[in-house]
C-alpha positions as CSV (number, residue, x, y, z in Angstrom):
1,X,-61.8,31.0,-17.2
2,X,-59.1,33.1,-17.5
3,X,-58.0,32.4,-14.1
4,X,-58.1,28.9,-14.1
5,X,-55.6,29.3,-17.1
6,X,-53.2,31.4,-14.8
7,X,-53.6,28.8,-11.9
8,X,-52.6,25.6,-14.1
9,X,-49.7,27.7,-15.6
10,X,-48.4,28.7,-11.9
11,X,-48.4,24.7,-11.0
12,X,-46.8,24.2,-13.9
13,X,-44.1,26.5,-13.0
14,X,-43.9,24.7,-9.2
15,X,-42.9,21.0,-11.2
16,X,-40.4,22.6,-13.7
17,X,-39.0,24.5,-10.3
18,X,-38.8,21.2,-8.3
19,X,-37.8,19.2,-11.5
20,X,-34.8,21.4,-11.5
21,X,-33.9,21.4,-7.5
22,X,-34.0,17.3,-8.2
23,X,-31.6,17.3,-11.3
24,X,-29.4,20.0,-9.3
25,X,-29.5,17.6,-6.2
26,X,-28.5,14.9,-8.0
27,X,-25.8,16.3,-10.4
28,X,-24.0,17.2,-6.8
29,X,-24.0,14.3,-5.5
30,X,-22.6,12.8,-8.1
31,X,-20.0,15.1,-8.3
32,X,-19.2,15.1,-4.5
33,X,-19.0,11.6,-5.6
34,X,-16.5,11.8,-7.8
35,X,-14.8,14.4,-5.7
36,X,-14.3,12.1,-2.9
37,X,-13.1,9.2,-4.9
38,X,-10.3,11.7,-6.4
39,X,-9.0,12.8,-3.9
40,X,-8.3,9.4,-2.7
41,X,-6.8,8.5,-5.2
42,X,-4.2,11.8,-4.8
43,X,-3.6,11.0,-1.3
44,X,-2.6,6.7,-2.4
45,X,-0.3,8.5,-5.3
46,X,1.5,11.0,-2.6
47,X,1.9,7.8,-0.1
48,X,3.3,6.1,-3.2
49,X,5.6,8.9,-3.7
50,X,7.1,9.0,-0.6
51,X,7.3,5.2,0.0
52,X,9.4,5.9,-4.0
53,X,11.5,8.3,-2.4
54,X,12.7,6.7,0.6
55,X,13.2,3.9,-0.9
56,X,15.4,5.4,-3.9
57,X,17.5,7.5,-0.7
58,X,18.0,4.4,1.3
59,X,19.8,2.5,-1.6
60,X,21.9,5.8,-2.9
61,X,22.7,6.4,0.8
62,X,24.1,2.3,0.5
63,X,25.2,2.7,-2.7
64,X,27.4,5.9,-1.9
65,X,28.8,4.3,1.1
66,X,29.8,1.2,-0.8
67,X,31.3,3.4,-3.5
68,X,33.3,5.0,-0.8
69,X,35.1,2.3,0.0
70,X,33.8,1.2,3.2
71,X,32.6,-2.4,4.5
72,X,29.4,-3.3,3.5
73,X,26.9,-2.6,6.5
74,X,25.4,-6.1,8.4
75,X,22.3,-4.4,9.5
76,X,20.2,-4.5,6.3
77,X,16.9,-2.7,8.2
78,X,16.2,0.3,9.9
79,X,13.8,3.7,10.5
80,X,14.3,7.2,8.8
81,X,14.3,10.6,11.1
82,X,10.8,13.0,11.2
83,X,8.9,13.6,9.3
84,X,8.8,10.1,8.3
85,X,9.4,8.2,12.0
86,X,6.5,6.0,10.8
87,X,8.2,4.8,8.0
88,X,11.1,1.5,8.2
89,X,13.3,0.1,5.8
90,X,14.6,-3.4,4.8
91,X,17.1,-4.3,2.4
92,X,17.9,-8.0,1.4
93,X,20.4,-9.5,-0.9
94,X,20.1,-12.0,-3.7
95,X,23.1,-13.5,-5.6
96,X,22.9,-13.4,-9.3
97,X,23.7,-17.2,-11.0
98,X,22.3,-15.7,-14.4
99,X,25.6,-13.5,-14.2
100,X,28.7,-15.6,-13.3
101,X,32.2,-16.1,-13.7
102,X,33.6,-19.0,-15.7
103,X,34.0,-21.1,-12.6
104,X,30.3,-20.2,-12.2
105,X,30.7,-17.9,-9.6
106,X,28.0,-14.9,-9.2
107,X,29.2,-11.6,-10.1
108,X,26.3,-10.0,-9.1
109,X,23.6,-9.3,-6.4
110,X,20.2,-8.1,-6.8
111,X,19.6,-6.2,-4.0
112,X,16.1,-5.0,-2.8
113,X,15.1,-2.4,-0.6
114,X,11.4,-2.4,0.9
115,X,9.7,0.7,2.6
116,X,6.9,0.4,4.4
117,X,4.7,2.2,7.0
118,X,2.0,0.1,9.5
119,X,-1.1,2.2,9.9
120,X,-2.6,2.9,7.2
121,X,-0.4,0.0,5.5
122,X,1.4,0.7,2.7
123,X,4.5,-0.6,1.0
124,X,7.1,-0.4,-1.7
125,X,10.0,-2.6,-3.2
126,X,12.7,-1.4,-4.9
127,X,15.0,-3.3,-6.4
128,X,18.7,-2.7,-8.2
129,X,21.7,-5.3,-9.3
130,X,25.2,-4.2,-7.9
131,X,28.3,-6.2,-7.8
132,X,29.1,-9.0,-5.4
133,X,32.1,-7.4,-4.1
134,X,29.5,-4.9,-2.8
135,X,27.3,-7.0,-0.7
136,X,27.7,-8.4,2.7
């Protein structure tokens, strides 16, 4: 009898062993998971980042040479240098007729850049109001 008592208790040790290997398993997948789907999400916030970045250079870079005193470029597109050869850039100019002159004239121009890369495809607009005498 006594051994029969010892047997039941070993099986019973077996299911509370397995029991725990399946609540294990599962808890891991579930954080791989989770894992997987942040880490995603960090790699679309650094493409976001750098889409923000070039965009915010490429207007200061139009901006500054605008302040400077020189023309206003007429190509309004282009590509930025490694590391970032897979990036281009597009600007395009709006007039203002919510900000006019008395004659009704614009005095501004909202002018906004786009960033964007082809494979994977991601994009970014960036926009800014500077004065007319600035734009082309």
């Amino acid at each position: 009898m006594r051994r029969a008592r010892c047997v039941s208790s070993q099986g019973l040790l077996l299911v509370e062993a397995v029991l725990s290997a399946v609540v294990i398993a599962v808890g891991l997948a579930f954080i791989s998971r989770g894992l997987a789907s942040h880490l995603r999400a960090i790699r679309m916030v650094e493409e976001q980042q750098i889409l923000l970045s070039l965009a915010h250079g490429t207007l200061l870079a139009l901006e500054a040479e605008l302040a400077s005193g020189r023309p206003a470029p007429t190509e309004l597109a282009g590509t930025f240098e490694a590391p970032y050869a897979a990036y281009r850039w597009q600007a395009a100019v709006a007039a203002r007729e919510d900000v006019a002159d008395a004659d009704g004239n614009p005095l501004a121009s909202e002018v906004t850049v786009t960033v964007e890369r082809r494979e994977p495809a991601a994009s970014l607009r960036l926009g800014t109001v500077w004065p007319r005498e600035w734009t082309p």
